[in-house]
C-alpha positions as CSV (number, residue, x, y, z in Angstrom):
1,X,94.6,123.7,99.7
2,X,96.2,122.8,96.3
3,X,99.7,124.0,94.6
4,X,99.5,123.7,90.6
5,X,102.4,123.0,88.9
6,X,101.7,124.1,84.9
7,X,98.3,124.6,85.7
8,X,97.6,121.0,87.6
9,X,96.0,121.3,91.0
10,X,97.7,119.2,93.3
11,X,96.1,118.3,97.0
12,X,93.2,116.2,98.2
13,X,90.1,115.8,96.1
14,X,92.4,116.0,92.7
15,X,93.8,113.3,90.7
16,X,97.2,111.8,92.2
17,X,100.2,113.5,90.1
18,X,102.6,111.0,89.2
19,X,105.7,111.3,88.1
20,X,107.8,109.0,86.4
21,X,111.5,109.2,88.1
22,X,114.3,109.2,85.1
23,X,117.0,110.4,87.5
24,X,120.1,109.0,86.3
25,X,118.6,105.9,84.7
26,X,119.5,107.1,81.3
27,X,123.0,107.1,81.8
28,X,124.1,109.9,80.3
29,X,122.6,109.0,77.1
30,X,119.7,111.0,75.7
31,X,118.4,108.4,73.6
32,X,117.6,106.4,77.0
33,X,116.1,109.5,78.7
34,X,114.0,110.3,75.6
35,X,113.2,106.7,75.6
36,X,112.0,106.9,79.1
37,X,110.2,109.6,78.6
38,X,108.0,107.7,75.7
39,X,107.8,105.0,78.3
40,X,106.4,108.1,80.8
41,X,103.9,108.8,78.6
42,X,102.2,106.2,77.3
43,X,101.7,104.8,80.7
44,X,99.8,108.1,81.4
45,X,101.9,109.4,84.1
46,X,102.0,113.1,84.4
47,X,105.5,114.1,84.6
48,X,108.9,113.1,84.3
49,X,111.9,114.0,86.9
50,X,115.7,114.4,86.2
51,X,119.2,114.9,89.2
52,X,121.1,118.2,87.5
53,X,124.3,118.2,89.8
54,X,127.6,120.8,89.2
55,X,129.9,117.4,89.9
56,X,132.5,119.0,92.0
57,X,130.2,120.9,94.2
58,X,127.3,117.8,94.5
59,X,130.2,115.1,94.9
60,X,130.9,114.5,99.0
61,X,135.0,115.5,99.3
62,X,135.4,112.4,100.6
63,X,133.7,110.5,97.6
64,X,135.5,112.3,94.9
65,X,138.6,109.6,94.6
66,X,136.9,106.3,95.6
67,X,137.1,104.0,92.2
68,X,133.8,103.1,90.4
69,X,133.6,100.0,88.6
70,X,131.1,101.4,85.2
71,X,130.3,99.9,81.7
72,X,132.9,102.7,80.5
73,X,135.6,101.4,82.7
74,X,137.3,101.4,86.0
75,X,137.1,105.7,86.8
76,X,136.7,108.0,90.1
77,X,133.2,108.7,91.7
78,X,133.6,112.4,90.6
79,X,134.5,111.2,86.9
80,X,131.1,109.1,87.0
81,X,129.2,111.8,87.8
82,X,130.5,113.5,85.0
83,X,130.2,111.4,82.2
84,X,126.6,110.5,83.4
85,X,125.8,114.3,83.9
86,X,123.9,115.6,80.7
87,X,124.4,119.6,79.3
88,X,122.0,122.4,78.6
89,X,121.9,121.1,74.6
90,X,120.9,117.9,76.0
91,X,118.5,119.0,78.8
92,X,117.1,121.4,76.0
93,X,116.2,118.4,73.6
94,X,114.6,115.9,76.5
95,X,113.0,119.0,77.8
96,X,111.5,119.2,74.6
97,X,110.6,115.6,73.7
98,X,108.7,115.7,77.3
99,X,106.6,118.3,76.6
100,X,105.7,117.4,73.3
101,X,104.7,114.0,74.8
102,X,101.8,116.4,77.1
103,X,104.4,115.8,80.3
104,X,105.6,118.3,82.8
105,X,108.9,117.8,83.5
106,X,111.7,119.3,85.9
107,X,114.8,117.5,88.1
108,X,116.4,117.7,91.6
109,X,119.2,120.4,91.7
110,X,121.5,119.5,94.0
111,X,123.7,123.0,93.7
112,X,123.0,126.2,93.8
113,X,124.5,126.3,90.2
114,X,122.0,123.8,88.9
115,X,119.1,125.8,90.2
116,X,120.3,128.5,87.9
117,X,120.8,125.7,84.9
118,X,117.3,124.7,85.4
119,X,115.8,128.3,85.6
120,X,117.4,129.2,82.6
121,X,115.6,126.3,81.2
122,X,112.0,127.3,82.3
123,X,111.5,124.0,84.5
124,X,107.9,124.5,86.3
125,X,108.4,123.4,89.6
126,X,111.7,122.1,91.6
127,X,112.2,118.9,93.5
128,X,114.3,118.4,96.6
129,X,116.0,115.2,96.7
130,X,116.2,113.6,100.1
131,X,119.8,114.0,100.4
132,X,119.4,117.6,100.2
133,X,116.8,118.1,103.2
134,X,119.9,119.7,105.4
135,X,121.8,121.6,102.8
136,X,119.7,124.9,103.9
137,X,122.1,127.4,101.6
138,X,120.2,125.4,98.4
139,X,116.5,125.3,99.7
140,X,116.8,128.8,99.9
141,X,117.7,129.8,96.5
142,X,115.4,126.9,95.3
143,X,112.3,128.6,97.6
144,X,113.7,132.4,96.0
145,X,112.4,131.1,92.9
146,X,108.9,131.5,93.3
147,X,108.3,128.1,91.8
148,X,105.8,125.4,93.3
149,X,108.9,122.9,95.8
150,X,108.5,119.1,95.9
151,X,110.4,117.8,99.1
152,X,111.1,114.5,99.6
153,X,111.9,113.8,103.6
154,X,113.8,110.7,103.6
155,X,116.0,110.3,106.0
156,X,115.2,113.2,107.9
157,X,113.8,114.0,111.1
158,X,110.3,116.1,112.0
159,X,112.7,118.5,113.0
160,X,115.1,118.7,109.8
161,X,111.8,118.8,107.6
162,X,110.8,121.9,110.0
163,X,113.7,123.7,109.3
164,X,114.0,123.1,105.7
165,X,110.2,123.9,104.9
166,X,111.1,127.5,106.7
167,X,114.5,127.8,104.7
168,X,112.6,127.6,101.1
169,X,109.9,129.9,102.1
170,X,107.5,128.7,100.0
171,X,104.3,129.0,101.2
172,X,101.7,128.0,99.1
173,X,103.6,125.9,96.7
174,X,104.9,123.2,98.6
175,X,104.5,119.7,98.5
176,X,106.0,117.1,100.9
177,X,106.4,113.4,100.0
178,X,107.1,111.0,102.4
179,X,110.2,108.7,101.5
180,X,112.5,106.1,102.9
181,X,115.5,106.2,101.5
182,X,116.7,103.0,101.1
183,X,117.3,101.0,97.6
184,X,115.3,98.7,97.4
185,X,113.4,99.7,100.4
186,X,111.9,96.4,102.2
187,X,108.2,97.0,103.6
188,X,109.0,96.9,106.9
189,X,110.8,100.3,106.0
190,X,107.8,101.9,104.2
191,X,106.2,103.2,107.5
192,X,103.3,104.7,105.3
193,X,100.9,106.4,108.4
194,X,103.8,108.8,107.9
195,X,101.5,110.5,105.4
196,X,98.6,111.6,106.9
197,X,101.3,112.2,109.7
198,X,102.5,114.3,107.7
199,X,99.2,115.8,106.5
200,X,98.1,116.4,110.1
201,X,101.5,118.1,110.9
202,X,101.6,120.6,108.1
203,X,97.8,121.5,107.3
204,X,97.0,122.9,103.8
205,X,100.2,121.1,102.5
206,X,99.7,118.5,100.2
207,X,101.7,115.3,100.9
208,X,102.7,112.5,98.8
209,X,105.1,109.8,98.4
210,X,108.4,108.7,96.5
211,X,108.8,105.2,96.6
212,X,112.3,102.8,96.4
213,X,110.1,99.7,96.8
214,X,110.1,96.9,94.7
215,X,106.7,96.2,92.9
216,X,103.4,98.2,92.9
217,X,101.7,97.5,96.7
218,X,103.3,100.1,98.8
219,X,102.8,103.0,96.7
220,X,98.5,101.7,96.2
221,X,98.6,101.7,99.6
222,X,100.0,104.9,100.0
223,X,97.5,106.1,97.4
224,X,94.8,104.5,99.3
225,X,96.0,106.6,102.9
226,X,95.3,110.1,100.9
227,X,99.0,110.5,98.9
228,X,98.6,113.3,96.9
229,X,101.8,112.8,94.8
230,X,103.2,109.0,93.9
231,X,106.7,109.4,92.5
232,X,108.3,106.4,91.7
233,X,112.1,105.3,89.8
234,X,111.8,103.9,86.2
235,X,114.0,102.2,84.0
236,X,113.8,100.3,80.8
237,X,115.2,96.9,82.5
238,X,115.9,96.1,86.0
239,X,119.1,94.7,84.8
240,X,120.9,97.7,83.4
241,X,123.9,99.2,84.8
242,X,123.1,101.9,87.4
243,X,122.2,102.2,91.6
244,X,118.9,103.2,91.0
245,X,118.0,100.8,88.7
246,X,117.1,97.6,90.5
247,X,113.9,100.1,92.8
248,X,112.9,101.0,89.5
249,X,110.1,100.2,87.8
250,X,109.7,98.5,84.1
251,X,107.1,99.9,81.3
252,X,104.5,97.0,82.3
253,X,104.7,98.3,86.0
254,X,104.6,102.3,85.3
255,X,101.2,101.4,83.3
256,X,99.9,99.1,85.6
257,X,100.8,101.6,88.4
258,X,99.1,104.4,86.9
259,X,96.0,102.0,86.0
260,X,95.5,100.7,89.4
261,X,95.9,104.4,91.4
262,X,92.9,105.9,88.9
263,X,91.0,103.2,90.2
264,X,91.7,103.7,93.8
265,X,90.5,107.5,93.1
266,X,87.6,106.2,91.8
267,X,86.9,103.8,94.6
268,X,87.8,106.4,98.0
269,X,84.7,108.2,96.8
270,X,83.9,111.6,99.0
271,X,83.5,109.8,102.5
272,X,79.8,110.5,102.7
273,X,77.3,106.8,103.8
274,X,75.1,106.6,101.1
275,X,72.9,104.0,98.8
276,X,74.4,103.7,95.7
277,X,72.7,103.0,92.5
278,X,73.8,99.7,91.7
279,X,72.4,98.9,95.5
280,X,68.8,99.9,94.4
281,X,67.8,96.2,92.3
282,X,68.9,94.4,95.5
283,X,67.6,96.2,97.7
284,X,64.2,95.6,96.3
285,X,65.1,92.3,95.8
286,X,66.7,91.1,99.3
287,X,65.1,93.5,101.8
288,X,62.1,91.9,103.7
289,X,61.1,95.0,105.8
290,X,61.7,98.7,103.7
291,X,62.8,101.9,105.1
């Protein structure tokens, strides 16, 4: 089974969708974002994802007062998350630059608020941030949209993931990605037989994975165990100001991580033993006693 999302089939025997995690790496600054977005797209990555969050209902109570050290100054966690947060003028003009580059693009609600802000925008599909796997009230008006669901499952249980997959109700249009949620995530972290896990677990869903790892290997590999989807942070430098930043990946790596998982495509083939035609000259050449 495949869900599209603007008209891309997404599930085994398709090309891998990737998407190209802004999040909040642009730092509230649309220049950055639209920058990003370039960066997206001439690597050939087929979509680009942002966080829209309603700061005082997406900000933990008990995160709301605790000082932040930022490049604007010393200011509370819930004053971060508003001077990073971008509005619908701003959402409207990187919405546009994204799909005038040929990308899809949508973001993570994490409100019930922002699912509205994004509707209102015409998004084409709706990702559920890790964080978010519990906070059932929200899957449910993101599955009452009728849109095609990306769920990341980090740190979650099989039995969290079972509950929120039946709160969103979305049959037919769901995708699961396997994530750890840690930033940078070490390897031994990765546990990447998660995704046919996964696959096995919930048949006819496609499964993919969002990756917090440093470099490119993890996320081949998980392209090489069947991931349908391979999202994965990127920022202009390692070095700039933000969390997410230093699990990011540069320009040089988005292109070299979109290179590399065509190629795997090319290489996992259909599973059926066969000769292949560059076989046939030495096989005439090499083998003494013929078929």
């Amino acid at each position: 089974m495949s869900v599209r999302i603007a008209g891309r089939p997404i599930g085994s025997g398709h090309p891998v969708y990737v998407i190209a995690e802004i999040g909040l790496n642009h730092n509230g600054d649309v220049g950055i974002a639209k920058e990003l977005i370039d960066v997206a797209a001439a690597a050939g990555a087929d979509a680009v994802k942002f966080q829209k969050r309603t700061p005082e209902l997406a900000t933990p109570a008990h995160m709301r007062d605790v000082a932040r050290e930022t490049p604007w100054g010393t200011m509370t966690y819930l004053e971060y998350r508003h001077r990073v947060e971008l509005d619908r003028e701003q959402y409207i003009e990187i919405g546009d630059h994204a799909t005038l580059r040929g990308l899809d693009w949508f973001a993570s609600p994490w409100d019930e608020p922002s699912v509205a802000f994004l509707e209102d925008l015409g998004v084409v599909a709706h990702k559920v941030a890790s964080a978010s796997v519990t906070d059932l009230p929200l899957l449910r008006a993101i599955g009452a949209t009728g849109k095609p669901v990306i769920l990341s499952t980090g740190m979650s249980t099989l039995e969290q993931i079972d509950a929120a997959i039946e709160a969103l109700d979305a049959r037919g249009r769901l995708i699961l990605l396997h994530a750890t949620s840690t930033y940078p995530m070490p390897a031994d972290e990765a546990n990447l037989r998660v995704v046919p896990a996964l696959a096995a677990r919930y048949p006819g869903v496609p499964v993919g994975y969002s990756g917090h790892e440093r470099g490119l290997q993890i996320s081949l590999a998980a392209a090489a165990l069947g991931a349908t989807v391979i999202e994965r942070h990127i920022t202009l430098d390692r070095t700039m100001w933000g969390s997410d930043q230093a699990a990011s990946l540069e320009p040089q790596g988005l292109e070299h991580l979109v290179r590399d998982v065509r190629i795997i495509e090319q290489a996992l083939g259909d599973g059926v033993k066969r000769v292949q035609p560059g076989e046939l000259a030495p096989m005439r050449k090499l083998r003494r006693v013929p078929a």
